[in-house]
Each structure stands twice: as structure tokens, then as C-alpha cells.
DOMIZA-308686 format. One record per residue (C-alpha): residue in three letters; y, z, x; residue number from 1. Coordinates in Angstrom, 1 decimal, padded with zeros to 4 digits, m for minus. Last residue first. Layout:
% DOMIZA-308686
   resn        v        w        u   resi
    ALA        Y        Z        X    NUM
...
This chain:
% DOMIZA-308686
   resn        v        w        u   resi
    UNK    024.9    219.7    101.2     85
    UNK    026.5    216.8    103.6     84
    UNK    023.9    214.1    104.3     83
    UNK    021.5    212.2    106.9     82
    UNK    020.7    215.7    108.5     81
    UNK    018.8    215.5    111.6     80
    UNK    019.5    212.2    113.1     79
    UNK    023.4    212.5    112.7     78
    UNK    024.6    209.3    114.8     77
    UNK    027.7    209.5    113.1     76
    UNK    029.6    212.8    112.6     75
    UNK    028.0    214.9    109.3     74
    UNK    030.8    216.8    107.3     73
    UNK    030.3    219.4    104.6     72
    UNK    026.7    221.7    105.9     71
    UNK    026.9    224.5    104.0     70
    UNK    027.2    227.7    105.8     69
    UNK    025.7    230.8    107.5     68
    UNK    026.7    232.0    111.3     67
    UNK    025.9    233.6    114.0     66
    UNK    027.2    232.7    117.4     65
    UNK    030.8    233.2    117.1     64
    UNK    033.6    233.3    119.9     63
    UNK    036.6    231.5    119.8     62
    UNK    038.5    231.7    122.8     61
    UNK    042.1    230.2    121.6     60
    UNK    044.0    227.5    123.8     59
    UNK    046.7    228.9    125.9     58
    UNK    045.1    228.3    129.0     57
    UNK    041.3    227.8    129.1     56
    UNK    039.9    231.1    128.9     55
    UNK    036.1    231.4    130.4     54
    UNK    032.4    231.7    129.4     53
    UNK    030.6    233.0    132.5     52
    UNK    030.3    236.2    130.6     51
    UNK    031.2    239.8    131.0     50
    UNK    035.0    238.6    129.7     49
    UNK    035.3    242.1    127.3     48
    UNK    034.9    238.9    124.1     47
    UNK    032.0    237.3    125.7     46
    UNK    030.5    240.5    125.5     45
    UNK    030.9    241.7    122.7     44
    UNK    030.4    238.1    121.1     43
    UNK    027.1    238.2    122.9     42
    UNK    026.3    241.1    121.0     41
    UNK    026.4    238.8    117.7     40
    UNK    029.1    239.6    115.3     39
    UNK    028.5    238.3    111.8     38
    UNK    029.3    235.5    109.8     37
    UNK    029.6    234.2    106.3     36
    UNK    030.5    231.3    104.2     35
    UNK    031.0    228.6    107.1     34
    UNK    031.9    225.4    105.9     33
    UNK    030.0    223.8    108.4     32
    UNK    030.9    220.5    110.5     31
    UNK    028.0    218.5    112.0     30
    UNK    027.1    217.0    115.2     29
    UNK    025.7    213.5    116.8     28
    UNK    028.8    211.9    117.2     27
    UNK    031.9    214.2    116.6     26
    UNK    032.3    216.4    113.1     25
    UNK    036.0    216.9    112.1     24
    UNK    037.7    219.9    113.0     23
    UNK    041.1    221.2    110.9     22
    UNK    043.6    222.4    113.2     21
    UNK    043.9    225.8    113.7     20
    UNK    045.5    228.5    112.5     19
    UNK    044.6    231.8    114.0     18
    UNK    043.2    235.7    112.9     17
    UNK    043.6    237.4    116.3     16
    UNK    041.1    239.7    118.0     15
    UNK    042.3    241.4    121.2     14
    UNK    042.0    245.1    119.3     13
    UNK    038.4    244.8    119.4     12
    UNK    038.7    245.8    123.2     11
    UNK    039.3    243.6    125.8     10
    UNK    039.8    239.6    127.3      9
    UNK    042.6    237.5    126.4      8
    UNK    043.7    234.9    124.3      7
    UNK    041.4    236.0    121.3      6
    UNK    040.1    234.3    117.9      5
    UNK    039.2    234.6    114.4      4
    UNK    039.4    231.8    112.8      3
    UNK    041.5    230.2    110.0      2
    UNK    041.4    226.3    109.4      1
């Protein structure tokens, strides 16, 4: 999976396209194929480290809260969406 990530806080110019393993829907989620997205101002500032969300080692931050997709994996336990589509 590609995704646009950072392992350190700043500018635009922190942002890294990464591979990453493939995710796989846990109990009681979903897994999107995501289609399109665009950059919240949250992701500013999550990005510039004015949030409590933190770094954890060498593990990519990942920011993104808005999305669009499809729906392609549902985990078990699913009581929302019985069904990929």
C-alpha cells in the first residue's frame, strides 16, 4: 500500500510517499480502497506537531481525515455494513 506519510514534524516538505504493508480490517472495522482524499486543516496541523497526536519511533505518521472510497474488506463483527461494495 502507498501513503503519504511523515517521520517528523514541519513544512509540506516532510511528506513522504511510503510502502506499507497491506491492512486488513480488525473486528468491528472496515478497509477502504480509498479513491480520493483531500487535506483537512487538521492535517496541517497534525503534520507542524500542534496536536496531541504523537510520533511513535520509526513507524510513519499518517495523517488523513477526509476521504472517499469503496468499502473492499469488512472485519468481523461489522454491524453497519454486512458487505464489501
Amino acid at each position: 500500500m502507498r501513503a503519504v506519510g511523515l517521520l517528523r514534524y514541519g513544512g509540506p516538505e516532510v511528506l513522504r510517499v511510503v510502502e506499507l504493508p497491506t491492512p486488513h480490517a480488525g473486528p468491528g472495522e472496515v478497509r477502504i480502497r480509498v479513491r480520493a482524499a483531500a487535506v483537512n486543516p487538521a492535517d496541517t496541523l497534525i503534520r507542524a506537531g500542534m496536536t496531541p497526536v504523537r510520533l511513535r519511533g520509526s513507524d510513519p505518521l499518517l495523517p488523513g481525515q477526509d476521504i472517499a472510497g469503496v468499502i473492499d474488506e469488512v472485519g468481523s463483527g461489522g454491524q453497519w455494513c454486512t458487505r464489501p461494495g
